[in-house]
C-alpha positions as CSV (number, residue, x, y, z in Angstrom):
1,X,55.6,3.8,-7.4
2,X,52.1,4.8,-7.5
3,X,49.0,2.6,-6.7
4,X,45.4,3.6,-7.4
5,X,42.0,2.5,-6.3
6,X,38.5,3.4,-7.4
7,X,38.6,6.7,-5.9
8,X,42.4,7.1,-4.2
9,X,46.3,7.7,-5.3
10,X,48.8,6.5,-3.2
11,X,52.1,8.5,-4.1
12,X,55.0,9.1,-3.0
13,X,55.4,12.3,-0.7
14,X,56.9,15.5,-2.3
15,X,58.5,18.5,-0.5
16,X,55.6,20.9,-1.6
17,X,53.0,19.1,0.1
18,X,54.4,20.4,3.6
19,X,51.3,22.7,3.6
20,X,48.6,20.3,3.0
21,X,50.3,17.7,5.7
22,X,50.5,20.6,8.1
23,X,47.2,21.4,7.3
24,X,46.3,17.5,9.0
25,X,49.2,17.3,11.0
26,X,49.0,19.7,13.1
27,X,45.5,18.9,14.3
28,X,45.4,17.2,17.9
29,X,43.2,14.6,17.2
30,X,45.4,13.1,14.8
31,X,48.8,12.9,15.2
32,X,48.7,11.7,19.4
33,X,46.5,8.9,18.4
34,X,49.3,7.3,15.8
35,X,51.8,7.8,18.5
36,X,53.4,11.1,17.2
37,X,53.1,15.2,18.2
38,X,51.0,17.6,16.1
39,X,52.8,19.3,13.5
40,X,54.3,23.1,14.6
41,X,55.0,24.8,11.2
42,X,54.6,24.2,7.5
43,X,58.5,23.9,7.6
44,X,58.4,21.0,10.6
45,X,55.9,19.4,8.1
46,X,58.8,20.0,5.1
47,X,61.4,18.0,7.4
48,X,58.8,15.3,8.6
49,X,58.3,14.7,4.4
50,X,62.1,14.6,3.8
51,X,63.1,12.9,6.7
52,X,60.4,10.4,7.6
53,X,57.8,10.2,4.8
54,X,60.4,10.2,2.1
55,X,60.8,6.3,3.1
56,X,60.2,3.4,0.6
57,X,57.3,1.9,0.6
58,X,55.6,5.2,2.2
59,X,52.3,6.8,0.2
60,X,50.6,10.1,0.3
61,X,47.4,9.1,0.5
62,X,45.4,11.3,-2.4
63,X,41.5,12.1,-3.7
64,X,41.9,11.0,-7.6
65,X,39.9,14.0,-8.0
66,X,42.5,16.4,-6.6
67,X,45.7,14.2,-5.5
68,X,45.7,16.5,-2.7
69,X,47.2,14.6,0.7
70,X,44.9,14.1,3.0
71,X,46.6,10.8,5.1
72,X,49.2,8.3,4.8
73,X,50.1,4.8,4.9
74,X,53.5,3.0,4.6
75,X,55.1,-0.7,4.8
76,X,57.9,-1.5,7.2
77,X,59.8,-3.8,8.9
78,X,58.2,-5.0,11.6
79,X,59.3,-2.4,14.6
80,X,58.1,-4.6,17.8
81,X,59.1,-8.0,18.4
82,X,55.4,-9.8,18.1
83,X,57.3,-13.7,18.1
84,X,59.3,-15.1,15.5
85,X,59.3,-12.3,12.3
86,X,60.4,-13.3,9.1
87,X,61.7,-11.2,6.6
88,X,59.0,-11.4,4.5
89,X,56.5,-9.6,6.8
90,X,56.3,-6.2,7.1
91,X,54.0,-3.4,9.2
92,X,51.3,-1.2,8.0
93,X,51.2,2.5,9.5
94,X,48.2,4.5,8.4
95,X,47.0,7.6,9.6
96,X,44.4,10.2,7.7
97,X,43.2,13.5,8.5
98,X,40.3,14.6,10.8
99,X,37.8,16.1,7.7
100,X,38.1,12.4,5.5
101,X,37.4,10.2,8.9
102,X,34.0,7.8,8.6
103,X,34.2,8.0,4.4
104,X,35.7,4.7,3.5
105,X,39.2,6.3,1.9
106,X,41.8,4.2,4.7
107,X,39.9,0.7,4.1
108,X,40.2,1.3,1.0
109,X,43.8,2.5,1.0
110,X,44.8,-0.5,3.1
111,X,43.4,-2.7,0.6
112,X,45.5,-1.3,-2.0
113,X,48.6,-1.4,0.1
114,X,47.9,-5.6,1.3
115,X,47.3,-6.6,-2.3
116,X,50.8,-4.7,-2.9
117,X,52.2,-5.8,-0.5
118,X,51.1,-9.8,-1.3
119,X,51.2,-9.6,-5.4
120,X,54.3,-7.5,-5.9
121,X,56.5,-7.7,-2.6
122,X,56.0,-11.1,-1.7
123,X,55.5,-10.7,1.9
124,X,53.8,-13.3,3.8
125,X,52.3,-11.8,6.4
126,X,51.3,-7.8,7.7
127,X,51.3,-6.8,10.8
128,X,49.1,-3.9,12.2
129,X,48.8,-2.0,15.3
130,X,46.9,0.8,17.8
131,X,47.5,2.2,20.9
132,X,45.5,1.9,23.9
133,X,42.0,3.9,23.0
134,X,42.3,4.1,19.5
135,X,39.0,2.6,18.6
136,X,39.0,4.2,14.8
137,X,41.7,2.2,14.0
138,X,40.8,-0.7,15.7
139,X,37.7,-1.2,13.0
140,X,39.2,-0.1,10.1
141,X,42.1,-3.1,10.5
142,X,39.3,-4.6,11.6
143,X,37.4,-3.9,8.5
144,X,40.5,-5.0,6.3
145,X,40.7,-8.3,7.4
146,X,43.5,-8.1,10.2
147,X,43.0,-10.3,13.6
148,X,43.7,-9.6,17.1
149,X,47.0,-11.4,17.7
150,X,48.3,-9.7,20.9
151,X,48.5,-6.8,23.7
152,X,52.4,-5.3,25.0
153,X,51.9,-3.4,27.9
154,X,54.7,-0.6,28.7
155,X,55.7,0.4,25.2
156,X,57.6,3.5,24.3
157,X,56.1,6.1,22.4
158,X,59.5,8.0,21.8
159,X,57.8,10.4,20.0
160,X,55.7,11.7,22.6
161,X,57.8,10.6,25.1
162,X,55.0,8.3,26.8
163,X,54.7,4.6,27.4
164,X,51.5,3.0,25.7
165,X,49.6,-0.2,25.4
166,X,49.8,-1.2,21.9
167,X,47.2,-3.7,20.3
168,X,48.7,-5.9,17.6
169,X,46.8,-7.4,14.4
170,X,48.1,-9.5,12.0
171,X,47.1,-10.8,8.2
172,X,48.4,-13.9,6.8
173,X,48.7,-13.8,2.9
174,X,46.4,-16.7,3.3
175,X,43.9,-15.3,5.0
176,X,44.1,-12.4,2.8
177,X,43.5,-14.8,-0.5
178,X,40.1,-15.4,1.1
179,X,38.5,-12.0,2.3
């Protein structure tokens, strides 16, 4: 499936976009912050696209202009307990490379994704987290409507091999029908 906004196209990931994720992925100020190492190699970025971002529900996030990658953003099932889950609520994961921070493109990505997510999936409710420090993504959740629901202390980053204090957010599809 593709979605498009004003200026974005959210696509699914192909193998020969390892170069342009490396090209984000392997910066430092990016990956740690989501909870996830910098990228080594065009060909680690190759097996991060076939085995990770090849997922349903998982977008390269594109310039219309050039429908280049330059982020990504995904629905799952909710990976934390946060309470009582149904199965109609699902997680948002975002991240978006260093050069596009500050310019509008995740809000407006996560946008995209919720009314998805609400109009054609039928989910209920999105979840939506940070780690510990993250301040950009504080505000943009913040910025798309999501509220503070609750702080886990002593989460595992297995990824990085760390333990993290994660920051939930949460937006009900009722909520959402009035932003």
């Amino acid at each position: 499936m593709i979605l498009k906004t004003k200026r974005l196209l959210l696509r699914p990931w192909k193998e020969s976009d390892a170069e342009r994720l490396y090209h984000h992925a392997s910066n430092p100020a990016v990956g740690p912050m989501a909870g996830w190492p910098v990228h080594t190699s065009v060909e680690n970025s190759r097996e991060i696209i076939l085995n990770v971002l090849s997922a349903g529900e998982t977008y390269a996030v594109c310039l219309k202009d050039d429908g280049q990658p330059m982020g990504s953003i995904g629905l799952t099932s909710p990976r934390q307990i946060h309470g009582a889950i149904l199965s109609t609520e699902m997680e948002v994961g975002f991240w978006i490379g260093e050069p596009h921070w500050g310019k509008g493109y995740m809000p407006e990505a996560i946008r995209e994704v919720q009314r998805h997510a609400f109009e054609n999936l039928g989910c209920t409710a999105l979840w939506c987290g940070y780690y510990d420090g993250n301040i950009k993504s504080k505000r943009v959740q913040q910025k798309c409507g999501f509220i503070y629901h609750h702080t886990e202390k002593d989460v595992n980053c297995p990824l990085l091999g760390e333990v993290r204090t994660e920051h939930f957010t949460y937006l009900s599809q009722e909520r959402w029908k009035l932003l």
